[in-house]
TIVO-2410 file (N, C-alpha, C; in nm, 3 decimals):
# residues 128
REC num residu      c1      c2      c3 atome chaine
REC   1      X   0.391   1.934  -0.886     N      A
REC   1      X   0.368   1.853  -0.767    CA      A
REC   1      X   0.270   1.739  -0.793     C      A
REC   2      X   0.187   1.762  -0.897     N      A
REC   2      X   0.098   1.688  -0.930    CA      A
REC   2      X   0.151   1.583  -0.965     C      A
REC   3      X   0.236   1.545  -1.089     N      A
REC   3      X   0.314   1.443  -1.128    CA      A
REC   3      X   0.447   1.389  -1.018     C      A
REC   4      X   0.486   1.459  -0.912     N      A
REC   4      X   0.540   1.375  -0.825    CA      A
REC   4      X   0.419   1.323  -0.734     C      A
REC   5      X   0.311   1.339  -0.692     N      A
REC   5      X   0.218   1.267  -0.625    CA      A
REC   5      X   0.184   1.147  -0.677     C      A
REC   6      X   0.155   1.170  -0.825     N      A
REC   6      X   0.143   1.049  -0.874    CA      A
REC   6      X   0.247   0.984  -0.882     C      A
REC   7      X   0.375   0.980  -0.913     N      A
REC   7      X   0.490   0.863  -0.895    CA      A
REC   7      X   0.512   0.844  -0.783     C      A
REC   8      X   0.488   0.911  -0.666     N      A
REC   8      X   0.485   0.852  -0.516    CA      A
REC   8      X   0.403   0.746  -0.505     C      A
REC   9      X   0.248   0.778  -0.521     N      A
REC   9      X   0.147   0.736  -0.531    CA      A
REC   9      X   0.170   0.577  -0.616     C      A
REC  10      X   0.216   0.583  -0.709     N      A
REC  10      X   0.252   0.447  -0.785    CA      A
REC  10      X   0.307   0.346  -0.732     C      A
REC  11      X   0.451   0.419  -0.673     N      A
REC  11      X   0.555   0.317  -0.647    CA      A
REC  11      X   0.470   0.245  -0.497     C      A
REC  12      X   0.394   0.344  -0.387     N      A
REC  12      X   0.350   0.297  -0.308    CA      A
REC  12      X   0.269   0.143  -0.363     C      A
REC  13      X   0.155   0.206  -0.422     N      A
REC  13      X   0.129   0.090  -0.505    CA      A
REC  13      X   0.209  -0.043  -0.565     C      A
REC  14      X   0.344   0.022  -0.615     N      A
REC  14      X   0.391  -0.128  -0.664    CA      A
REC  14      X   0.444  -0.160  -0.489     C      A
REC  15      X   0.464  -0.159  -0.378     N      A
REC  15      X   0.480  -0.167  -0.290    CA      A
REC  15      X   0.424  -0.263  -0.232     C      A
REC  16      X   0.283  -0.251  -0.256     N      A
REC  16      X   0.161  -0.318  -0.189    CA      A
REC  16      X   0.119  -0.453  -0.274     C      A
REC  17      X   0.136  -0.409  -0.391     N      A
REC  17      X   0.139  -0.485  -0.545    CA      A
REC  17      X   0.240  -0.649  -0.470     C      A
REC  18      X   0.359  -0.597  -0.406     N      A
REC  18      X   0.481  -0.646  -0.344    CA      A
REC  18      X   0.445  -0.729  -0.259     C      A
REC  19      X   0.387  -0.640  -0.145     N      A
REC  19      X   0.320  -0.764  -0.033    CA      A
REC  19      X   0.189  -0.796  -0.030     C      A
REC  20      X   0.100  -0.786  -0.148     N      A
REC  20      X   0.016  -0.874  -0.174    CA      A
REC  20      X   0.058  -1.015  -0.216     C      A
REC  21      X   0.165  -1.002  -0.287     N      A
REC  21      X   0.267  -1.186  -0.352    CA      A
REC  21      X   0.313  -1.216  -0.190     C      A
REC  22      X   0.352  -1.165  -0.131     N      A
REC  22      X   0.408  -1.223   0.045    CA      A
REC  22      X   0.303  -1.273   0.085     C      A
REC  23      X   0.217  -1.215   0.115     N      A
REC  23      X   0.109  -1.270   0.202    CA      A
REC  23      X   0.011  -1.345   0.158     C      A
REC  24      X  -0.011  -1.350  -0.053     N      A
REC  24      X  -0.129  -1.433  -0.061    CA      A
REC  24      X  -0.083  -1.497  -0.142     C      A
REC  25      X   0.066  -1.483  -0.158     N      A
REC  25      X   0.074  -1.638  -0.300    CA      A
REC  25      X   0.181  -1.692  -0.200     C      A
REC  26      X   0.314  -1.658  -0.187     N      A
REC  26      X   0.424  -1.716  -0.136    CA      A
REC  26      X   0.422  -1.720   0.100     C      A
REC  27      X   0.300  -1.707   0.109     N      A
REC  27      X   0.296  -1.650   0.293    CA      A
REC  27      X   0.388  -1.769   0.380     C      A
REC  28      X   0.382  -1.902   0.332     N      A
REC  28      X   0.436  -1.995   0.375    CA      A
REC  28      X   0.608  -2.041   0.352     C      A
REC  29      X   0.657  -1.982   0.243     N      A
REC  29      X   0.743  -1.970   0.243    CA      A
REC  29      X   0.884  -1.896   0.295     C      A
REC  30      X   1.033  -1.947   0.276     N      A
REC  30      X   1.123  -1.870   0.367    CA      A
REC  30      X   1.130  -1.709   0.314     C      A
REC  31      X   1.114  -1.703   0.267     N      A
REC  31      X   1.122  -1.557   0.231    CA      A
REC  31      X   1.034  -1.458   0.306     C      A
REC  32      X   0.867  -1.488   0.281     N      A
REC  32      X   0.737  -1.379   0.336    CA      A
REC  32      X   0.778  -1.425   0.482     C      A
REC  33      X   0.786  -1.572   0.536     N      A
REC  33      X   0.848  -1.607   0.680    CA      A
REC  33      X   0.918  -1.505   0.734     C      A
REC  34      X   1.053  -1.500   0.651     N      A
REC  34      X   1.176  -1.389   0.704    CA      A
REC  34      X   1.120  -1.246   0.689     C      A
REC  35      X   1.053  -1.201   0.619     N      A
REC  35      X   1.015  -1.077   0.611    CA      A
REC  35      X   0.947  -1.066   0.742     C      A
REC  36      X   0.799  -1.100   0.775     N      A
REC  36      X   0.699  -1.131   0.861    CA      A
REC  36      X   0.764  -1.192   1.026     C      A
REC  37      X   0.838  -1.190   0.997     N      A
REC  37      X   0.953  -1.316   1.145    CA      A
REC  37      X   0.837  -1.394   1.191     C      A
REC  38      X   0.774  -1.509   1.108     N      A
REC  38      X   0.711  -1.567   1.163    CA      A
REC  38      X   0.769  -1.716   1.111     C      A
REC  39      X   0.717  -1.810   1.247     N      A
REC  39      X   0.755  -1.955   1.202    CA      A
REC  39      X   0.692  -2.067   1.110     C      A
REC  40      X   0.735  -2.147   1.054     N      A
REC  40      X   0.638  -2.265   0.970    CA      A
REC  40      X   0.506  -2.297   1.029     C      A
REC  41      X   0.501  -2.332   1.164     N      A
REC  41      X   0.396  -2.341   1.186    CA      A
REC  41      X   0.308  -2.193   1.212     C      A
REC  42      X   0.355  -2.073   1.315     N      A
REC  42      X   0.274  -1.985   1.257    CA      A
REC  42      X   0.222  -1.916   1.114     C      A
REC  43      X   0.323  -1.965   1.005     N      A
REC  43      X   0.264  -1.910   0.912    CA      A
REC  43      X   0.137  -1.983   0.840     C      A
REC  44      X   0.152  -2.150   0.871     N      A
REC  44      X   0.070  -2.244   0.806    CA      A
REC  44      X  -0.083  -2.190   0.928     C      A
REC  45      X  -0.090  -2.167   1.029     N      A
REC  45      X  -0.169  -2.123   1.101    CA      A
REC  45      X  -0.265  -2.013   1.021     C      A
REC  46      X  -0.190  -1.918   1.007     N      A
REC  46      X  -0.247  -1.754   0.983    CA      A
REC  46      X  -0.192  -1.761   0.820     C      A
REC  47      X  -0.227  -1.868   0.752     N      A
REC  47      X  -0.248  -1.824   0.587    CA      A
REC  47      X  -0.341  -1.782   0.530     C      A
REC  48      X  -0.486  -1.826   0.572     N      A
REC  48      X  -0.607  -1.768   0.528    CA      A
REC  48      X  -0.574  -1.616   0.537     C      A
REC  49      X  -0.596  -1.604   0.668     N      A
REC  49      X  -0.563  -1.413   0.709    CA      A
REC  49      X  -0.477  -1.373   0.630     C      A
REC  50      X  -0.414  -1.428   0.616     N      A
REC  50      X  -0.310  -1.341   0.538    CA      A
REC  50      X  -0.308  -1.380   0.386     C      A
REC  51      X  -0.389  -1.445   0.342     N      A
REC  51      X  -0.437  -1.446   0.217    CA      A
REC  51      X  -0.517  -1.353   0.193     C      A
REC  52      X  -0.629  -1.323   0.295     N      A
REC  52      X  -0.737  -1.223   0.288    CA      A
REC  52      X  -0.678  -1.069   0.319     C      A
REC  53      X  -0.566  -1.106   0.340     N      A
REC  53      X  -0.488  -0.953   0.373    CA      A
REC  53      X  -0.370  -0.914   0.253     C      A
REC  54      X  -0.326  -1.005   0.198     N      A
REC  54      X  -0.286  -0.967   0.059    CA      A
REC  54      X  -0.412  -0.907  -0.062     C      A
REC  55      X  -0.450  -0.960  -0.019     N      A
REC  55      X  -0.593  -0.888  -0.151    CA      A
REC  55      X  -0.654  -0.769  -0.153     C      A
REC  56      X  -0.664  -0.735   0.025     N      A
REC  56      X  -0.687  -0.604   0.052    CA      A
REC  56      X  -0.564  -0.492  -0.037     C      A
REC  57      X  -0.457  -0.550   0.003     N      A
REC  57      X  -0.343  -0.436  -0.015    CA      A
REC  57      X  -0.320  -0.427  -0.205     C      A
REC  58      X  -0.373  -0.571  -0.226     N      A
REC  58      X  -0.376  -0.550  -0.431    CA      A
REC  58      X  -0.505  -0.461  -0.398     C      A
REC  59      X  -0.597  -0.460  -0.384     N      A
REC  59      X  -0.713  -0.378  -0.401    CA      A
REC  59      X  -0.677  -0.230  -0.411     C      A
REC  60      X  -0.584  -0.226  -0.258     N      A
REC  60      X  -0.556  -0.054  -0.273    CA      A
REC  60      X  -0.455  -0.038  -0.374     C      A
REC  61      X  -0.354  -0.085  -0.392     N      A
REC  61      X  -0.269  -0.100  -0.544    CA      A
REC  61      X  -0.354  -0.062  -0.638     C      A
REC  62      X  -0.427  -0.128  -0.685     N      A
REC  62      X  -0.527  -0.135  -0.781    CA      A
REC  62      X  -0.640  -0.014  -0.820     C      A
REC  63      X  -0.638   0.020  -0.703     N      A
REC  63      X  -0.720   0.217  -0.702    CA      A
REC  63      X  -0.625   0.296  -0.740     C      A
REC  64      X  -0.507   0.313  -0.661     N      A
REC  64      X  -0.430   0.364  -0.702    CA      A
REC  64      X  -0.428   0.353  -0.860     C      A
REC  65      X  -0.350   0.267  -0.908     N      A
REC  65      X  -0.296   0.225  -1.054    CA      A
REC  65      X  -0.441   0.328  -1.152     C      A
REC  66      X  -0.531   0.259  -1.110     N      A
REC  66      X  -0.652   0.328  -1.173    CA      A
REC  66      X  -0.641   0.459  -1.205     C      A
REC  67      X  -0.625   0.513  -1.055     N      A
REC  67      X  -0.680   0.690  -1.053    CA      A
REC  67      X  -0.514   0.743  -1.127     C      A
REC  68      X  -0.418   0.687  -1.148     N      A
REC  68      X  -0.287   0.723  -1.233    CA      A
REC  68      X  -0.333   0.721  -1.432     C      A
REC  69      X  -0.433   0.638  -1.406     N      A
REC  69      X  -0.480   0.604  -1.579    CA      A
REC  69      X  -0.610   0.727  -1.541     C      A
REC  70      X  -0.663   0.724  -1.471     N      A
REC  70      X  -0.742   0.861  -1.504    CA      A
REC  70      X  -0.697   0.991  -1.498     C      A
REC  71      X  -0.613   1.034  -1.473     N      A
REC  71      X  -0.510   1.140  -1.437    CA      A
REC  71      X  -0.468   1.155  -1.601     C      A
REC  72      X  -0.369   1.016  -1.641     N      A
REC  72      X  -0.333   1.008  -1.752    CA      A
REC  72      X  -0.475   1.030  -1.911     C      A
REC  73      X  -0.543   1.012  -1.902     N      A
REC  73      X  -0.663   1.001  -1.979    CA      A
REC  73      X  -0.772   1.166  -1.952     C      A
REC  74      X  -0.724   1.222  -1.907     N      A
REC  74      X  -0.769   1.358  -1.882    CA      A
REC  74      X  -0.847   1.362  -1.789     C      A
REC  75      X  -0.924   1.302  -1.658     N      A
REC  75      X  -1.005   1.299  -1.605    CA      A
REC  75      X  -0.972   1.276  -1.463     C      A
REC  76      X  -0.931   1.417  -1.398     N      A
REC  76      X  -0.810   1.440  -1.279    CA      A
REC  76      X  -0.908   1.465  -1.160     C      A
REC  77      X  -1.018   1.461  -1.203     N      A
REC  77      X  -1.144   1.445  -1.056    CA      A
REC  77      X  -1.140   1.318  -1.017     C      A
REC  78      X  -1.121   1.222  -1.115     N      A
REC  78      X  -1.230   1.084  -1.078    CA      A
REC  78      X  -1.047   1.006  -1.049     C      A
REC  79      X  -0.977   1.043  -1.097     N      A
REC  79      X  -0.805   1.017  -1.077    CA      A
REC  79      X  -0.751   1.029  -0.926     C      A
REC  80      X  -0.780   1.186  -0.917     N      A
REC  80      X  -0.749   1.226  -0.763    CA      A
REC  80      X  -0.825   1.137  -0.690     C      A
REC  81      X  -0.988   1.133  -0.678     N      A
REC  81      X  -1.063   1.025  -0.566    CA      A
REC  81      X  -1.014   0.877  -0.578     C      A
REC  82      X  -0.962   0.896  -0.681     N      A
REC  82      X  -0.919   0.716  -0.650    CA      A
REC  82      X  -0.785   0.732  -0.591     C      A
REC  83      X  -0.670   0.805  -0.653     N      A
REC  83      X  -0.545   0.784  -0.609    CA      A
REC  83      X  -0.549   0.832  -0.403     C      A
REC  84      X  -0.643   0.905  -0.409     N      A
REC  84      X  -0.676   0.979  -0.228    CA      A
REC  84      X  -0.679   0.842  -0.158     C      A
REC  85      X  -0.786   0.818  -0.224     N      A
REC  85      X  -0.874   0.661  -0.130    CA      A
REC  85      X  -0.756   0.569  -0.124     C      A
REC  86      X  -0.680   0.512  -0.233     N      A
REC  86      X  -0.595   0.383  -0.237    CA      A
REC  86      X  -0.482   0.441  -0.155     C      A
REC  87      X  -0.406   0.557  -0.191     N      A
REC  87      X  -0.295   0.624  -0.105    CA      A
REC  87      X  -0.318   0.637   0.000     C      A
REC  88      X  -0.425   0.670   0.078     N      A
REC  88      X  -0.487   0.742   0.181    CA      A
REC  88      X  -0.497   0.572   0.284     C      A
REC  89      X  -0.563   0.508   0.250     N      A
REC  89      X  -0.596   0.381   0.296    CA      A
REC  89      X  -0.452   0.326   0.309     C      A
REC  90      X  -0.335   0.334   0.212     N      A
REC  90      X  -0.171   0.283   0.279    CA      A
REC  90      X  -0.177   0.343   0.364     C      A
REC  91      X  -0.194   0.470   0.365     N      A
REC  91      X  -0.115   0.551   0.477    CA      A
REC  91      X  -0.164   0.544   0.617     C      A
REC  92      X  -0.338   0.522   0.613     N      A
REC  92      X  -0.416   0.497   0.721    CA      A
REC  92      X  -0.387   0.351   0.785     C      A
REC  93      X  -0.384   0.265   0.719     N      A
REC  93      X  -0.356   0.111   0.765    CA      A
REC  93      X  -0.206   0.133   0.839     C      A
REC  94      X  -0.099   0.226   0.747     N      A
REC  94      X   0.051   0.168   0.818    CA      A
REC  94      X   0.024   0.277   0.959     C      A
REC  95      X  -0.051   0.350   0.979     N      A
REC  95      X  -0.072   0.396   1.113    CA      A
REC  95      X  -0.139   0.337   1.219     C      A
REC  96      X  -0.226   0.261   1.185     N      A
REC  96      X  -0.317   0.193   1.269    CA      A
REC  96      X  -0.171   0.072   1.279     C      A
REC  97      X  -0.095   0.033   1.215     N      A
REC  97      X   0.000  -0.089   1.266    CA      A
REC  97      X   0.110  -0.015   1.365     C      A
REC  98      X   0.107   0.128   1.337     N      A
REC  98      X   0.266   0.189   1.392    CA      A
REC  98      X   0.207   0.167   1.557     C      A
REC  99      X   0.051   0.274   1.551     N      A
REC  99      X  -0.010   0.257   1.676    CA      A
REC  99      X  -0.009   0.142   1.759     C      A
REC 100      X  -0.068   0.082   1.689     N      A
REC 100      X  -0.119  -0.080   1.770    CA      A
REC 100      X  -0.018  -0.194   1.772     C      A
REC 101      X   0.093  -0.158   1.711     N      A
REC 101      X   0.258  -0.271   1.712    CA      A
REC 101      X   0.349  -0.196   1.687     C      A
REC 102      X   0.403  -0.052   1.833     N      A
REC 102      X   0.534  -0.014   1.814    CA      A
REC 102      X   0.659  -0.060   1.776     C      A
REC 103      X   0.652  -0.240   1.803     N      A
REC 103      X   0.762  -0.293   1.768    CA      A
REC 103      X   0.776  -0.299   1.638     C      A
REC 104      X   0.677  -0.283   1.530     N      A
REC 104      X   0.688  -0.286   1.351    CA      A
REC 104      X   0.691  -0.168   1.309     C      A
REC 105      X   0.745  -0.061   1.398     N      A
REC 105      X   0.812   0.075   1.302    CA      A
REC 105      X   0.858   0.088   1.164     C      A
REC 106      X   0.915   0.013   1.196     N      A
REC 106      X   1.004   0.009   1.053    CA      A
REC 106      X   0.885  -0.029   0.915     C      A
REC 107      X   0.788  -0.148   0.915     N      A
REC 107      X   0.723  -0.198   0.864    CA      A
REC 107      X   0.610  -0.108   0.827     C      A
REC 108      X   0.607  -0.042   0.934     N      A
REC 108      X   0.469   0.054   0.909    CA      A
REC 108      X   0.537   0.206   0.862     C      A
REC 109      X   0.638   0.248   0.865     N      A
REC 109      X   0.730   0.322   0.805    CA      A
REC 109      X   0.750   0.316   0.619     C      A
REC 110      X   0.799   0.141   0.616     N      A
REC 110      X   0.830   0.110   0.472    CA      A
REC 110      X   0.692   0.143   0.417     C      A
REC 111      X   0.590   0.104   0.461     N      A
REC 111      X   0.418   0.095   0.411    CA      A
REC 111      X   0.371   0.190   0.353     C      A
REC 112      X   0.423   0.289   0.506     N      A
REC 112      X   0.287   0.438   0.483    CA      A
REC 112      X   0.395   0.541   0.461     C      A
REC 113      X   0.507   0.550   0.440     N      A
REC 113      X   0.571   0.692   0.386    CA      A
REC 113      X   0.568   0.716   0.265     C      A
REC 114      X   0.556   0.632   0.169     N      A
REC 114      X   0.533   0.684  -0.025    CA      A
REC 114      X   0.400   0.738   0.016     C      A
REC 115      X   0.291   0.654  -0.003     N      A
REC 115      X   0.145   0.675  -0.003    CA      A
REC 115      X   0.122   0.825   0.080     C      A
REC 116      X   0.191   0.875   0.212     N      A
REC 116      X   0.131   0.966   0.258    CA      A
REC 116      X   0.264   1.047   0.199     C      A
REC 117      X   0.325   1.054   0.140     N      A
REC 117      X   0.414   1.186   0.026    CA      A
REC 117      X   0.309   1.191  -0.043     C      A
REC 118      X   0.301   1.076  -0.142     N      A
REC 118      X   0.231   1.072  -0.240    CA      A
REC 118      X   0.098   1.158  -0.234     C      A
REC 119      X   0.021   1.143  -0.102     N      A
REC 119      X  -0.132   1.255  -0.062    CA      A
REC 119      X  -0.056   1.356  -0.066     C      A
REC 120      X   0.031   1.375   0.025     N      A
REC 120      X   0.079   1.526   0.018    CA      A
REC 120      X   0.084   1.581  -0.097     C      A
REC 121      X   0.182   1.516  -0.168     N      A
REC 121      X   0.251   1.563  -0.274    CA      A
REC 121      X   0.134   1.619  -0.413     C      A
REC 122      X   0.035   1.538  -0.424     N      A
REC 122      X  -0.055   1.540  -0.529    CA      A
REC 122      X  -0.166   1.638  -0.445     C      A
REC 123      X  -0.231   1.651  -0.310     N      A
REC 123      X  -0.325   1.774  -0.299    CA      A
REC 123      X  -0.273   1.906  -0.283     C      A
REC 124      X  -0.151   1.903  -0.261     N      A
REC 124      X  -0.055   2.064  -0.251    CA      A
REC 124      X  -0.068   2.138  -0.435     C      A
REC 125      X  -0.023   1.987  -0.501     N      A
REC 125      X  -0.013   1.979  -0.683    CA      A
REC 125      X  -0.168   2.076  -0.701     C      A
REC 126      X  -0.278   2.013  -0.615     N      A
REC 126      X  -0.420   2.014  -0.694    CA      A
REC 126      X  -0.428   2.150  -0.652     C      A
REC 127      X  -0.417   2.232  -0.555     N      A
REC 127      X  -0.424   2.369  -0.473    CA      A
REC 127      X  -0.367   2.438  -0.559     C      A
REC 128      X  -0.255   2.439  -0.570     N      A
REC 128      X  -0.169   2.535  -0.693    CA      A
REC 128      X  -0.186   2.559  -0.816     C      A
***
C-alpha cells in the first residue's frame, strides 16, 4: 500500500506540476482561458493571483516529489511528513474549492481525488 500511496501521491503532484504551467506561465492564454472559463480580459485582470497561485500548487508538487526521494533513499519518516503535508494540502485546498464553489465539482474532484487516495493509500501502507 505503501508504494501505491506513493504513485498516487506523485501523479497528484505531476497534476499540480500541470496547473502550476496554467496559471503561472501560460494564464492568459486560450487554453488555461478554456480550462478556467475565463475571458481575455478577466484573465489579463487576475494574472498576478494566479501567478501567485501557480507557485503555491508547484510548491505542494515539490514536497510531494521530495518526500517520494526520501521514501526512495531509505528515510520513510521524513518521506511520509513531506508526502502527508504536499498530498494533504491538494486534498485540503480541492475541498475548501468543492465547499466554497459547488459549481467547480468537477475541478475540485480532478484536484483532490489522487492526493487524498494517495493519504489514504500510503497511512493504511504505514499501519500494516
Amino acid at each position: 500500500m505503501v508504494i501505491a500511496g506513493l504513485i498516487l501521491a506523485g501523479l497528484a503532484a505531476l497534476i499540480h506540476v500541470y496547473i502550476f504551467y496554467l496559471e503561472s506561465v501560460v494564464w492568459t492564454g486560450e487554453r488555461a482561458r478554456a480550462t478556467f472559463g475565463t475571458t481575455p480580459e478577466q484573465a489579463k485582470v487576475t494574472k498576478a493571483l494566479a501567478f501567485n497561485q501557480g507557485f503555491y500548487n508547484l510548491f505542494l508538487a515539490i514536497a510531494v516529489v521530495i518526500g517520494i526521494v526520501f521514501f526512495a533513499v531509505g528515510s520513510p519518516q521524513v518521506g511520509a511528513t513531506l508526502v502527508f503535508t504536499g498530498a494533504g494540502s491538494m486534498a485540503a485546498a480541492a475541498l475548501v474549492l468543492l465547499l466554497s464553489s459547488p459549481d467547480k465539482r468537477g475541478a475540485a474532484l480532478k484536484q483532490g481525488m489522487l492526493p487524498l487516495l494517495g493519504v489514504i493509500a500510503l497511512a493504511v501502507g504505514l499501519v500494516m
